[in-house]
C-alpha positions as CSV (number, residue, x, y, z in Angstrom):
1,X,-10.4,13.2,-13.4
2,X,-12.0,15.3,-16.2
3,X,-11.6,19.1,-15.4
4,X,-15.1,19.7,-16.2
5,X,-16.0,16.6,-13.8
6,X,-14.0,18.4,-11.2
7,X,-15.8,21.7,-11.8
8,X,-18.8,20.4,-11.6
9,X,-17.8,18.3,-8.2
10,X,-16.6,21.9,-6.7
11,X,-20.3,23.6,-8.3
12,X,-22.0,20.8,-6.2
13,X,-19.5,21.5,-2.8
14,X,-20.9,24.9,-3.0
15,X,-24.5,24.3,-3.0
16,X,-24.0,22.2,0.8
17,X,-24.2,24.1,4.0
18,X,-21.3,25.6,6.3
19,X,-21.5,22.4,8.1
20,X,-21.9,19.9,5.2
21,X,-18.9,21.4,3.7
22,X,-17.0,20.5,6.9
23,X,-17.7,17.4,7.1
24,X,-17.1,16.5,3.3
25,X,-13.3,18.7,3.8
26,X,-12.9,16.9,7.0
27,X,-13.7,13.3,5.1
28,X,-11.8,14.5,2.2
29,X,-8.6,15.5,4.5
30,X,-9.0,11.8,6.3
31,X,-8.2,10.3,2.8
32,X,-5.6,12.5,1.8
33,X,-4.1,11.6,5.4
34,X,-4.7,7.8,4.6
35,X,-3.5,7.9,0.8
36,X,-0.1,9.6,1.9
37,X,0.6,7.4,4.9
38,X,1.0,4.4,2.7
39,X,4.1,3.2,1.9
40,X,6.5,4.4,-0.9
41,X,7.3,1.6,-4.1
42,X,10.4,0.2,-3.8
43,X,13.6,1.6,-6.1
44,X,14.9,-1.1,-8.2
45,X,18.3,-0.6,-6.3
46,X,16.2,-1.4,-3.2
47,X,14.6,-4.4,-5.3
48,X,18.3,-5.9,-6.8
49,X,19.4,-5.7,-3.1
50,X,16.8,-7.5,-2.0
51,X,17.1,-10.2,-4.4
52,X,21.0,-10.5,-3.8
53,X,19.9,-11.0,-0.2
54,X,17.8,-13.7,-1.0
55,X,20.4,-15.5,-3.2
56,X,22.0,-15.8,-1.0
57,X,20.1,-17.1,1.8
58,X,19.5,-19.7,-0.5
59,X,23.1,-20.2,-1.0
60,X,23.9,-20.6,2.9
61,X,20.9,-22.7,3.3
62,X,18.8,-20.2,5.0
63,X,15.0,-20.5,4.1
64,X,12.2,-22.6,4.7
65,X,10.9,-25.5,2.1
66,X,6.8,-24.9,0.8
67,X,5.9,-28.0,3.1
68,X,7.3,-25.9,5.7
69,X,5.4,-22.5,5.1
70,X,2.2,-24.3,4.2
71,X,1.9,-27.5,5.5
72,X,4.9,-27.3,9.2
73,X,2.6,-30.8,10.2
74,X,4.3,-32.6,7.5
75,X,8.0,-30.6,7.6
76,X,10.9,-32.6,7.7
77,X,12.9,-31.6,10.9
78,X,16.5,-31.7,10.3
């Protein structure tokens, strides 16, 4: 955000009463709380790993055909 944007937000702020203010800080502190809480992105080491653990699930013959994510009435069982 433009510095003079964020001036002009703070200018604004002022110009509420004691408990207007609250409430917008208390608001404002809910989204900071919610925005931090999410999770992290992953590394790329966590990423690599991840893939090597699904080669080789693949591999070994561990995972589950489209027909059986999207459509288990017409999976083959084996």
């Amino acid at each position: 955000m433009a510095q003079e944007t964020l001036d002009s937000l703070i200018q604004v702020m002022f110009t509420l009463s004691l408990p207007e203010q609250e409430k917008v800080i208390e608001r404002m502190q809910a989204n900071v709380r919610q925005l931090t809480s999410k999770s992290t992105p992953y590394t790329m080491e966590e990423i690599d790993a991840r893939l090597d653990e699904s080669e080789r699930d693949i591999e070994e013959g561990r995972y589950y055909s489209t027909e059986e994510v999207f459509h288990p009435q017409y999976a083959v069982a084996i």
